[in-house]
C-alpha positions as CSV (number, residue, x, y, z in Angstrom):
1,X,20.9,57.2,215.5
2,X,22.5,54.9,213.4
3,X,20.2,52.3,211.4
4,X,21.0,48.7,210.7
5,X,19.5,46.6,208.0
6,X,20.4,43.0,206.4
7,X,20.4,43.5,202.6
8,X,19.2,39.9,200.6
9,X,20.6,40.1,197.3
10,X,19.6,38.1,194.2
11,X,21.2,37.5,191.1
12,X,21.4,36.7,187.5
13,X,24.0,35.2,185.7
14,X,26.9,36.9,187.1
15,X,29.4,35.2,189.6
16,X,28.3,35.3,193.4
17,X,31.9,36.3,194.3
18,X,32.5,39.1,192.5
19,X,28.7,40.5,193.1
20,X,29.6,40.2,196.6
21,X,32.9,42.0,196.1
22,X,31.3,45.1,194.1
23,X,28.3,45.1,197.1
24,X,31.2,46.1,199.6
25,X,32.4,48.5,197.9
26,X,29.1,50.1,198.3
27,X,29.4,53.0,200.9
28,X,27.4,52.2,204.2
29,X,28.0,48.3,203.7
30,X,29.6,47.1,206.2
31,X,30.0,43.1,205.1
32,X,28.8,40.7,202.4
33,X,28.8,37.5,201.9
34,X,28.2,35.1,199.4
35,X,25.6,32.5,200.6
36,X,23.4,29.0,199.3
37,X,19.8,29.7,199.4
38,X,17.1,31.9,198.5
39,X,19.8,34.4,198.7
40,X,23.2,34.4,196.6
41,X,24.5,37.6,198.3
42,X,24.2,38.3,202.2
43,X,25.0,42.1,203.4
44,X,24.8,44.3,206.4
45,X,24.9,48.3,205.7
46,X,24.4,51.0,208.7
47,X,23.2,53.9,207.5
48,X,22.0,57.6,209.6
49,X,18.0,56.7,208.8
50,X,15.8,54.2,207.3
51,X,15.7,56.6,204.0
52,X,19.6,56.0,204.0
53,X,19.3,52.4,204.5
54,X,16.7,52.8,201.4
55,X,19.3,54.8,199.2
56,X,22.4,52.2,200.4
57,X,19.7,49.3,198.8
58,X,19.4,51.5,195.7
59,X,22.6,51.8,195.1
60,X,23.4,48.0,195.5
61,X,20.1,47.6,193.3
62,X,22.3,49.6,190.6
63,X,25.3,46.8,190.5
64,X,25.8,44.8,187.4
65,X,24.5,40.9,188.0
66,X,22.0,42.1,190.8
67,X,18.4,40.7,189.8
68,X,16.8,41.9,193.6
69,X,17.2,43.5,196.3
70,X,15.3,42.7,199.9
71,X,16.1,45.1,203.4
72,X,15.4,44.2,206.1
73,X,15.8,46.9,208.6
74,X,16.6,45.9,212.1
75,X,14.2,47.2,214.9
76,X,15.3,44.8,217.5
77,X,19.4,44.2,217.8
C-alpha cells in the first residue's frame, strides 16, 4: 500500500527556492513548495511504508540549507 506523508521543512540561511528545488529532486517527493510560516518548505512524498516515508525524510534531512525536518504521515486521506 502506498504511504503518504506531508514533509515540513525548516531552514537556515539558504534560499527557500532553491531548498525547495533540491527537495523535489528527492525520489518519492511528489511536490514542494515554498511557504510563509513556521515552515519555509512544504512537501508531499509517497512512499511503499512508513519506514520509506522515514528514509524519503532522511534523505531531504541530508540537503544543504535544511535545519529540520517534520513528517507527518497521513492516516486519514
Amino acid at each position: 500500500m502506498i504511504e503518504t506523508a506531508y514533509m515540513l521543512v525548516k531552514i537556515d540561511r539558504s534560499t527557500p527556492a532553491e531548498v525547495a528545488r533540491q527537495v523535489r529532486r528527492v525520489p518519492g517527493v511528489v511536490e514542494a513548495a515554498v511557504t510563509m510560516g513556521e515552515v519555509d518548505v512544504l512537501a508531499i512524498a509517497r512512499g511503499e511504508s512508513t519506514k520509506g516515508l522515514a528514509d524519503i525524510g532522511h534523505a531531504v534531512g541530508r540537503i544543504e540549507g535544511v535545519a529540520k525536518v517534520s513528517i507527518c504521515v497521513v492516516v486519514r486521506p
